[in-house]
KEKEFI-82682 format. One line per 10 residues: number of its first residue (from 1); their letters; for each residue y negated, z negated, x negated of N, C-alpha, C, O. Coordinates in steps of 0.2 Angstrom, whole numbers. Layout:
<atoms>
NUM = a = Y Z X Y Z X Y Z X Y Z X; ...;
</atoms>
This chain:
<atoms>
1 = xxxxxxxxxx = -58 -11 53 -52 -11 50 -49 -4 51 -51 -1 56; -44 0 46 -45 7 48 -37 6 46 -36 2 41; -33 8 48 -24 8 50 -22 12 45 -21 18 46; -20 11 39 -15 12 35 -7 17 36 -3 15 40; -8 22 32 2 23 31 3 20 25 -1 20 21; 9 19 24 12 15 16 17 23 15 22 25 18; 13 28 10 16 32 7 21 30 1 26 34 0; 21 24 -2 28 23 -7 24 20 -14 18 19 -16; 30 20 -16 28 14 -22 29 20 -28 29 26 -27; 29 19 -33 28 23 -39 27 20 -48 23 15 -49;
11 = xxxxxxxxxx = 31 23 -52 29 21 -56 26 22 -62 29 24 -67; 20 22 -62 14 24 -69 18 26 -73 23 22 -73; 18 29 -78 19 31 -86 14 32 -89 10 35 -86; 13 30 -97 18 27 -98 19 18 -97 24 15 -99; 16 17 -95 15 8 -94 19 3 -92 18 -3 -92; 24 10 -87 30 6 -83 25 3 -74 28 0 -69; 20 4 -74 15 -1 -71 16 3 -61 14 8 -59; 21 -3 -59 22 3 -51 15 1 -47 11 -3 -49; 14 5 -41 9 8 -39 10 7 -33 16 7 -31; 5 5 -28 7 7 -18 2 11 -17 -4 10 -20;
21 = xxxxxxxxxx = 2 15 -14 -1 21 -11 -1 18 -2 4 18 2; -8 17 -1 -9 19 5 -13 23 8 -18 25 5; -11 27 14 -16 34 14 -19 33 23 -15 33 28; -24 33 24 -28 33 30 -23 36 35 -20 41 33; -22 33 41 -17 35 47 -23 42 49 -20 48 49; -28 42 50 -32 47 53 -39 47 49 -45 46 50; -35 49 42 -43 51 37 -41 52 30 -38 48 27; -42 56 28 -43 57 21 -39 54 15 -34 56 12; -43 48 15 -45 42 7 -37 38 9 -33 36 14; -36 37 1 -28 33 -1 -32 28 -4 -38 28 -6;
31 = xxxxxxxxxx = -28 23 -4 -30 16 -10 -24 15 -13 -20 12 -9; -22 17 -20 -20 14 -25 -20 5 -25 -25 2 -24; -14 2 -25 -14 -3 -27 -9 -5 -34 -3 -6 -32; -10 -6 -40 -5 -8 -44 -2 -17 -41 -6 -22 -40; 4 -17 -42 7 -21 -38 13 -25 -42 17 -21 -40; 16 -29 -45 21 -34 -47 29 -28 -45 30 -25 -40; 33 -28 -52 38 -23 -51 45 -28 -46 50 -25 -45; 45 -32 -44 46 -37 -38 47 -34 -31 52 -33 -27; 40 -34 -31 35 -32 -25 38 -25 -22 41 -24 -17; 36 -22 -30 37 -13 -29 44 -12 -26 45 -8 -21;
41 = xxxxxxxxxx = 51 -15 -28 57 -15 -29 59 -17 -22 63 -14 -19; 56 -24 -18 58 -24 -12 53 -20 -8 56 -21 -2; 48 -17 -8 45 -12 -5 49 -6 -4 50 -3 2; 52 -4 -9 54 4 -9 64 3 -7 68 7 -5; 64 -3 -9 71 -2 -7 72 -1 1 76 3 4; 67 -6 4 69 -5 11 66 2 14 68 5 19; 61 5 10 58 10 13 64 16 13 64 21 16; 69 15 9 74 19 6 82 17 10 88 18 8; 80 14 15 85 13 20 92 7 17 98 6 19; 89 4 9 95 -1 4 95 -7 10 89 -7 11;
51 = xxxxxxxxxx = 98 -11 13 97 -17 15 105 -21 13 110 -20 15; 104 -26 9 106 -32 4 110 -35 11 108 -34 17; 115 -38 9 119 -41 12 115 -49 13 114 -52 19; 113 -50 9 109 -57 10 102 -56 12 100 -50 12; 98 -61 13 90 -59 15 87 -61 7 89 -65 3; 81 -55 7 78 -56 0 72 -60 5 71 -61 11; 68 -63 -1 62 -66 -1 57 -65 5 55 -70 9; 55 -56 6 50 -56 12 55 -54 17 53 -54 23; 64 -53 16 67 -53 22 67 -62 26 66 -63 31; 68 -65 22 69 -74 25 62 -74 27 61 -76 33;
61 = xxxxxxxxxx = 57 -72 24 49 -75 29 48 -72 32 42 -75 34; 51 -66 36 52 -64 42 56 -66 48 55 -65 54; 60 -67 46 65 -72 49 64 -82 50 66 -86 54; 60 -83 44 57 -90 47 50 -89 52 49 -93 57; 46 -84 52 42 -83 57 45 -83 62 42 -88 65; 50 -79 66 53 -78 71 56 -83 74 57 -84 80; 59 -89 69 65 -93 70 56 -100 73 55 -104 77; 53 -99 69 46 -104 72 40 -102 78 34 -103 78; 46 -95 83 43 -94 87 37 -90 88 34 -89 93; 35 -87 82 27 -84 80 30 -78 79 36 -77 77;
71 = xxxxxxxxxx = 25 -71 80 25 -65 78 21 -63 71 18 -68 69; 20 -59 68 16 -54 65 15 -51 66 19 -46 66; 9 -49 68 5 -43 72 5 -38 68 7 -33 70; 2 -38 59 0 -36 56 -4 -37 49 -8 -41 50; -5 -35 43 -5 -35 39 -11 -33 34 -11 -28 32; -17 -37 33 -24 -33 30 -24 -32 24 -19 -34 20; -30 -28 20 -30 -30 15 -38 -32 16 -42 -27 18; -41 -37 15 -49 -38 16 -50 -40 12 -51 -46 14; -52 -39 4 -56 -40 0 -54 -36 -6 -48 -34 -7; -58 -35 -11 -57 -32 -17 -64 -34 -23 -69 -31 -25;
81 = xxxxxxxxxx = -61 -41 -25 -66 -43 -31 -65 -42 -38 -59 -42 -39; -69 -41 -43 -67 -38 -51 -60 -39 -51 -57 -44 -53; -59 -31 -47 -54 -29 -49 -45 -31 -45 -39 -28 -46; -48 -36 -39 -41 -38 -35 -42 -38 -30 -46 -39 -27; -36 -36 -30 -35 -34 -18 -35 -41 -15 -36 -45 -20; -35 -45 -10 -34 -50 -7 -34 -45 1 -37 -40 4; -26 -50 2 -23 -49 10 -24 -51 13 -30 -52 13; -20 -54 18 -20 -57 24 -16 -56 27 -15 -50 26; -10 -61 32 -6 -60 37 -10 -61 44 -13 -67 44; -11 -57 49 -10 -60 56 -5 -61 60 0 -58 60;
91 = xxxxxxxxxx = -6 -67 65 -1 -67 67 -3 -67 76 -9 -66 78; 2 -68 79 0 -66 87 -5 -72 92 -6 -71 98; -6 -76 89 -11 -82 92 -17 -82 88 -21 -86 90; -19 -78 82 -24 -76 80 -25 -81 72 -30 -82 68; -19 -85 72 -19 -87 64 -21 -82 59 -20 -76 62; -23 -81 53 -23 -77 46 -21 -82 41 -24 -86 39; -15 -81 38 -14 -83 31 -15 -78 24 -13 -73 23; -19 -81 20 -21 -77 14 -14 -73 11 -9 -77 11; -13 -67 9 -9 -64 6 -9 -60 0 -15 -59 -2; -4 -59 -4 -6 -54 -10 -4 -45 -5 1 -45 -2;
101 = xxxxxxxxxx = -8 -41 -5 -7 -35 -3 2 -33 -2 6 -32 2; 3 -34 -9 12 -31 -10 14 -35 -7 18 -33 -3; 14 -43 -6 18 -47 -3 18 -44 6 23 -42 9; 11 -46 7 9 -42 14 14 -37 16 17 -38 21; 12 -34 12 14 -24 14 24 -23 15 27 -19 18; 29 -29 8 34 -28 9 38 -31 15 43 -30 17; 33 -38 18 34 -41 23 34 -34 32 37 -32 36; 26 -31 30 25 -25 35 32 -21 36 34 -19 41; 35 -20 29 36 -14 31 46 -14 37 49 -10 40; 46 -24 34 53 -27 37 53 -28 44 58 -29 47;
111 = xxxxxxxxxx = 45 -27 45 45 -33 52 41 -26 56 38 -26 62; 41 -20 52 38 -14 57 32 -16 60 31 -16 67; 26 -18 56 21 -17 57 13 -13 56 14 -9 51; 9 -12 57 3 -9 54 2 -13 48 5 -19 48; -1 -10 43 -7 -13 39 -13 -8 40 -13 -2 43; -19 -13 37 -24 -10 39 -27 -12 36 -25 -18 35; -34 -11 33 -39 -10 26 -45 -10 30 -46 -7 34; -49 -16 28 -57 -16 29 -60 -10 24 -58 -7 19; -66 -7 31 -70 -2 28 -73 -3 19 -72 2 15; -76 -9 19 -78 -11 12 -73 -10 8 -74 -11 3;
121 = xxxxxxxxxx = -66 -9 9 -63 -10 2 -62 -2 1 -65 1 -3; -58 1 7 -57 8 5 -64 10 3 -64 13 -2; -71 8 6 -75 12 4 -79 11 -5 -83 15 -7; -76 5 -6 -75 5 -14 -71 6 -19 -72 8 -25; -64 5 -16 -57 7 -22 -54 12 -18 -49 15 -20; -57 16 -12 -52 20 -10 -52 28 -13 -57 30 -16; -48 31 -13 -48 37 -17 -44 45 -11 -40 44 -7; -47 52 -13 -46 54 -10 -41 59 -16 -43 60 -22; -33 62 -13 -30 62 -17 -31 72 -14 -30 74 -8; -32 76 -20 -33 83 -18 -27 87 -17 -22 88 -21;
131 = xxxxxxxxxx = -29 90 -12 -21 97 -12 -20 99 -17 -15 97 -21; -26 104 -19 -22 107 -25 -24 107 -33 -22 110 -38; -29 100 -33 -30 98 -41 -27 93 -43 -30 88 -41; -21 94 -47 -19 87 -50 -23 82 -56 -20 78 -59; -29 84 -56 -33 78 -60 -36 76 -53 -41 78 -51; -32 72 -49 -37 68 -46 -41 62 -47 -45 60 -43; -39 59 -54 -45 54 -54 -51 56 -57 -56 52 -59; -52 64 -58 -59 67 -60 -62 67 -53 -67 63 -52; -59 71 -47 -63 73 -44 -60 68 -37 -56 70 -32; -62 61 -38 -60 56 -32 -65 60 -27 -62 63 -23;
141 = xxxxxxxxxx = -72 61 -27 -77 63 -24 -75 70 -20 -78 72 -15; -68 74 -22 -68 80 -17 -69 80 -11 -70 75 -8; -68 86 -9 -68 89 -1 -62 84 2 -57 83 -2; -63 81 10 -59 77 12 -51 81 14 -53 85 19; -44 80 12 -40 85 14 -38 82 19 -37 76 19; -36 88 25 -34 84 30 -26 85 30 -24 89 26; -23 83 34 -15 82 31 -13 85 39 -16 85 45; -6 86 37 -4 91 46 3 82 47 7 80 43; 2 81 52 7 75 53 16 78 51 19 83 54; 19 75 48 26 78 44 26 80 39 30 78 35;
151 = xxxxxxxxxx = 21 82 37 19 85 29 21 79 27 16 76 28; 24 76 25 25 69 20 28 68 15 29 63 12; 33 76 14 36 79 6 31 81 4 31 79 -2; 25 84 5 21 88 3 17 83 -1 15 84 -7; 16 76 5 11 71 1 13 68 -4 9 66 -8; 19 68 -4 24 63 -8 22 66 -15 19 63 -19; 25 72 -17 22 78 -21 16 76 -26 15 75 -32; 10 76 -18 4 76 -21 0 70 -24 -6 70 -27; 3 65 -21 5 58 -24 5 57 -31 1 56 -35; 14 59 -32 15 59 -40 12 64 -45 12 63 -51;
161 = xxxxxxxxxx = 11 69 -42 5 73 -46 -1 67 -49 -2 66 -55; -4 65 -42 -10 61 -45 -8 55 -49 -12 54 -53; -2 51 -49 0 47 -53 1 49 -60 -1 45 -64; 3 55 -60 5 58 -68 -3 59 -72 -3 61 -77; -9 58 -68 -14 60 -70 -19 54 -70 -25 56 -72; -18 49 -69 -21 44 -70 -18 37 -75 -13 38 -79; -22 31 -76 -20 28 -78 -21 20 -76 -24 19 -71; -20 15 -78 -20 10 -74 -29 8 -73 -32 5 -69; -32 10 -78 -39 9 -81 -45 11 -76 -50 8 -75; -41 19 -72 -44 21 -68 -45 18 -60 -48 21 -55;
171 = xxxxxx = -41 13 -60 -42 9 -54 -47 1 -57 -47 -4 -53; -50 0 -60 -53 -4 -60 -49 -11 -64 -52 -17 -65; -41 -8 -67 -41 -16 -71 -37 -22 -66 -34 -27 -69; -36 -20 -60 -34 -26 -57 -27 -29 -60 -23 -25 -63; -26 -35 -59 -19 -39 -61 -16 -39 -55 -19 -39 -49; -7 -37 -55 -3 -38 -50 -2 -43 -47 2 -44 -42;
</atoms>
């Protein structure tokens, strides 16, 4: 399994279609995941420091975990069939509950954990986003960019560059 950062959600034009960008803690390759506007919305709210007076959805199922005595160690994504991610929750006794990635990743990101991507998937859906060519869905195959730890305006940046250049098609069709 290879340890994720959750660089941010995004939204496709024109199709309205938001996005999770995840990018290798110690490598290159991002994985695209198009994801439910739900998903994306409690995803970025909290990445955006908004916290709701009341608990939303993945805030209560973090909080019934905890109230049932159990942790979350962590968050997978282990599989990707025509065209769709499958997740995983683990938990601290070695349970796994099947997941949808977004569900997964908004629960990660409340309860401050890793996520983390089977080799086989990044090494089918993962993609390498370029410093400085903004068609990145021509050249997925470039040279691997290595990133300096803080640059994360810069990624941010080079992110929505690559969003503005792609389209949902170029990920293979998946359903959120």
């Amino acid at each position: 399994m290879i340890e994720m950062r959750i660089v941010g959600v995004r939204v496709e034009m024109p199709t309205q279609q938001p996005i999770l960008m995840l990018t290798e803690v110690n490598g290159p390759r991002s994985l695209p995941i198009l994801i439910g506007s739900a998903e994306a919305a409690a995803i970025a709210m909290h990445q955006q420091g908004v916290r709701p007076p009341r608990p939303l959805t993945h805030d209560l199922l973090g909080q019934v975990i905890t109230a049932l005595g159990r942790s979350l160690v962590q968050v997978r994504v282990v599989d990707f069939r025509e065209g769709t991610f499958f997740g995983e929750l683990a938990f601290d006794d070695g349970t796994t509950v099947s997941a949808r990635p977004s569900d997964a990743v908004a629960l990660a990101v409340r309860v401050e954990i890793p996520v983390f991507v089977a080799e086989e998937v990044l090494a089918e859906a993962g993609i390498i986003v370029p410093e400085d060519e903004p068609d990145a869905a021509a050249t997925a195959d470039a040279e691997d960019v290595t990133e300096e730890p803080g640059d994360a305006e810069d990624e941010v940046e080079r992110f929505r560059e690559f969003l503005d250049s792609v389209s949902p098609d170029d990920f293979g069709g998946q359903k959120p």
